[in-house]
N, C-alpha and C positions, 0 to 999 in steps of 0.2 A: 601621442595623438589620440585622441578619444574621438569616437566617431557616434555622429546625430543620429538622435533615438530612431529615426524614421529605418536608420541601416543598420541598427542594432537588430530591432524586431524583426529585421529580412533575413539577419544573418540566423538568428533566434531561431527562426520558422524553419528556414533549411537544415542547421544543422540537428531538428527537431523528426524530419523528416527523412533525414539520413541514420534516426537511432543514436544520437549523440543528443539525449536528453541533460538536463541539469537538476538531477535527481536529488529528491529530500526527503526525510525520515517525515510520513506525518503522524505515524504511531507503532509504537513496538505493542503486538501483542502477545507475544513469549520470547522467548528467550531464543527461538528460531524463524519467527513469520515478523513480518514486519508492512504497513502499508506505507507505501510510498507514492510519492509522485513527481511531476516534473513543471518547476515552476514557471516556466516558457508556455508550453502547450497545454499545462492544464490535465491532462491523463496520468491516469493512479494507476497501480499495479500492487498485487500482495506479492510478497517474496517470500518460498520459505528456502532458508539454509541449511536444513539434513536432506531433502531428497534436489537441491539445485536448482529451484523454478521459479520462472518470473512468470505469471499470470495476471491479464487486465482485473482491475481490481470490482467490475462490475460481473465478475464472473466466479469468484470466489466470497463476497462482501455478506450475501447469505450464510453461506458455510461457517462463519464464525460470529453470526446475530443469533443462527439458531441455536448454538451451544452457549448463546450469552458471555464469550467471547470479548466481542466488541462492545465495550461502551467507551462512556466520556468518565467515567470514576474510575481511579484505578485501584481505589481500595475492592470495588467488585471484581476487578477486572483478577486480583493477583486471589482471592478467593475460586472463582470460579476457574480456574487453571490448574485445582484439585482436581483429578480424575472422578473421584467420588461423587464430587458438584454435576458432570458434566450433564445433559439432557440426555437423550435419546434418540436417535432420529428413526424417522420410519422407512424400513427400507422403499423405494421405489421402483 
C-alpha cells in the first residue's frame, strides 16, 4: 500500500523532527569532512569523521571557504588539500 503524497510529507516532517533525517552525501571535502543534508527538510550539516561531529553546516561553511576548501572544481578542490596550499587565518 503506498500512501498519498499529502501523508508522506506528514510523515517526512515528523519523522524529520524526531532526528530521523534522510541523509545525503552533497560533497566529500576530504577524505574525513563531508557536507551533507537531508532531503525532506532541506538542512545541511558538515560531518567530520576523526574528531566524531555533526555540526549545522551554516556554522562551519566559512571555515572551509576560507581555506579554499570548498569549491565546485574538484581538480582545486584535491590541490588545495596540500597543507602547503592552505591560507592562513587570522587569529581572532
Amino acid at each position: 500500500m503506498t500512501l498519498p503524497a499529502p501523508i508522506k510529507r506528514l510523515w517526512g516532517r515528523i519523522a524529520c523532527a524526531l532526528g530521523h533525517h534522510d541523509m545525503r552525501e552533497i560533497r566529500r571535502i576530504s577524505g574525513a569532512v563531508q557536507h551533507i543534508g537531508c532531503t525532506r527538510c532541506k538542512r545541511e550539516w558538515g560531518i567530520n569523521h576523526d574528531v566524531c561531529v555533526i555540526l549545522p553546516w551554516s556554522d562551519v561553511a566559512h571555515d572551509y571557504t576560507d581555506m579554499g576548501l570548498y569549491t565546485r572544481d574538484p581538480v582545486t578542490v584535491a590541490r588545495r588539500l596540500d597543507p602547503a596550499n592552505w591560507k592562513k587565518r587570522d587569529p581572532a
